[in-house]
C-alpha positions in Angstrom: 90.0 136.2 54.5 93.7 136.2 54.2 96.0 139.0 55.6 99.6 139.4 54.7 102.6 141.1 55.8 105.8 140.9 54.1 109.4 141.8 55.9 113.1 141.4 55.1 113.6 144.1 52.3 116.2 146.8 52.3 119.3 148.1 50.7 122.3 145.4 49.5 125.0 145.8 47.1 125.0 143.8 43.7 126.1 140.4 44.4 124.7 140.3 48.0 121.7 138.4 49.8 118.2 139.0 50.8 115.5 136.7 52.1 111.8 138.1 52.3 109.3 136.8 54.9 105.7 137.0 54.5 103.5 136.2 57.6 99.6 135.0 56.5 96.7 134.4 59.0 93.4 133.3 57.7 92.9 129.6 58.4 92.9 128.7 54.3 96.1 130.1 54.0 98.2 126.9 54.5 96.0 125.1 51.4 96.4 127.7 48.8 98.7 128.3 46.2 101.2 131.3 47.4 103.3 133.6 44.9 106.0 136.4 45.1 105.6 139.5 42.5 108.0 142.3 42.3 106.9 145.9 40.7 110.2 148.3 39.3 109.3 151.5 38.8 107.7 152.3 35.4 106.9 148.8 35.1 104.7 146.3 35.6 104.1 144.3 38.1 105.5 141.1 37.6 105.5 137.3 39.0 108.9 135.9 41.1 107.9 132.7 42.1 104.8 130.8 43.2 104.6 127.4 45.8 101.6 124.8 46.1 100.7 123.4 49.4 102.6 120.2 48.3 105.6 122.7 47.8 105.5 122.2 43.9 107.5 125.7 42.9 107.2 128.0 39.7 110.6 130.3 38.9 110.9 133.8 36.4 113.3 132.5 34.1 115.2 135.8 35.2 115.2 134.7 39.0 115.6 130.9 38.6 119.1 129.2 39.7 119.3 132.8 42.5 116.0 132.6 43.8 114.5 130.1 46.1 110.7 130.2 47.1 109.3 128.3 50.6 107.1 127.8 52.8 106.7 127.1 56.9 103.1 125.8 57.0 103.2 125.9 61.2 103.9 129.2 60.8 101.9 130.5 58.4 104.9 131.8 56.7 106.5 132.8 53.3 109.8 132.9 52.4 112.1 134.1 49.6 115.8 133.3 49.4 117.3 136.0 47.0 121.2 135.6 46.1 123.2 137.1 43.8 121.2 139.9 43.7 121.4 142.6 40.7 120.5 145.8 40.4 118.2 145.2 37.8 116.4 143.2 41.2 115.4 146.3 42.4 112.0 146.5 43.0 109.1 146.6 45.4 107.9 142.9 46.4 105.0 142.1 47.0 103.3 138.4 48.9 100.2 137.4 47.1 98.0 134.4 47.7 95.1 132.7 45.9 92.0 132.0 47.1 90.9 128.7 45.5 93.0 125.5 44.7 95.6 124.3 46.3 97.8 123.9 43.2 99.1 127.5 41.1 97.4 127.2 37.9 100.1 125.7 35.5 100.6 128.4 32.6 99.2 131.6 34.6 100.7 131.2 38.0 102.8 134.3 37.3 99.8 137.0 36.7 98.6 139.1 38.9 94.9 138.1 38.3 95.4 134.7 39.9 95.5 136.3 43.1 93.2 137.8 45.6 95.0 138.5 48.4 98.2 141.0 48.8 100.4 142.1 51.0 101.6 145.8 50.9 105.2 144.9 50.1 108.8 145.5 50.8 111.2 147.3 49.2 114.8 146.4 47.9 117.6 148.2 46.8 120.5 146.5 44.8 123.1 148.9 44.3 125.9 148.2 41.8 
């Protein structure tokens, strides 16, 4: 069993900086493949970003270049770098986490299906 708990959102103006933390426990954490998904209002939720154990990463073409996903293995931790943020950013973000296979599966690492294991998410604002 995997329990998370995801920190660092809140309200920033466009252009500004955010960086999301995500603290696991459940000894298999550290071996799976980990993700970021964001959910706007009247849409669907949607994947960020995903990291393997060996720190391979997956990138939204929307978030790729501004967004930078990582991991702290002795900590048990998550992290998600979020520059130049945009107002279209806005959303709730949730930490998900697989629970089988240490690599995110190749062409479906961004649905929400992969993934047992949420967190109950954290909000941000981008204001323009």
């Amino acid at each position: 069993q995997v329990q998370l708990v995801e920190s660092g959102g809140g309200s920033v103006q466009s252009g500004g900086s955010l960086r999301l933390s995500c603290a696991a426990s459940g000894s298999t954490y550290s071996s799976k493949c980990m993700g970021w998904f964001r959910q706007a209002p009247g849409k669907e939720r949607e994947g960020v970003a995903a990291i393997d154990r060996y720190g391979n990463t997956n990138y939204a073409g929307s978030v790729k270049d501004r967004f930078t996903i990582s991991q702290d293995s002795a900590k048990n931790k998550l992290y998600l770098q979020m520059n130049s943020l945009k107002p279209e950013t806005t959303a709730m973000y949730y930490c998900a986490a697989r629970s089988v296979g240490s690599l995110c599966p190749r062409l479906s690492w961004d649905k929400e299906y992969e993934y047992t294991y949420w967190g109950q998410g954290t909000q941000v604002t981008v204001s323009s």
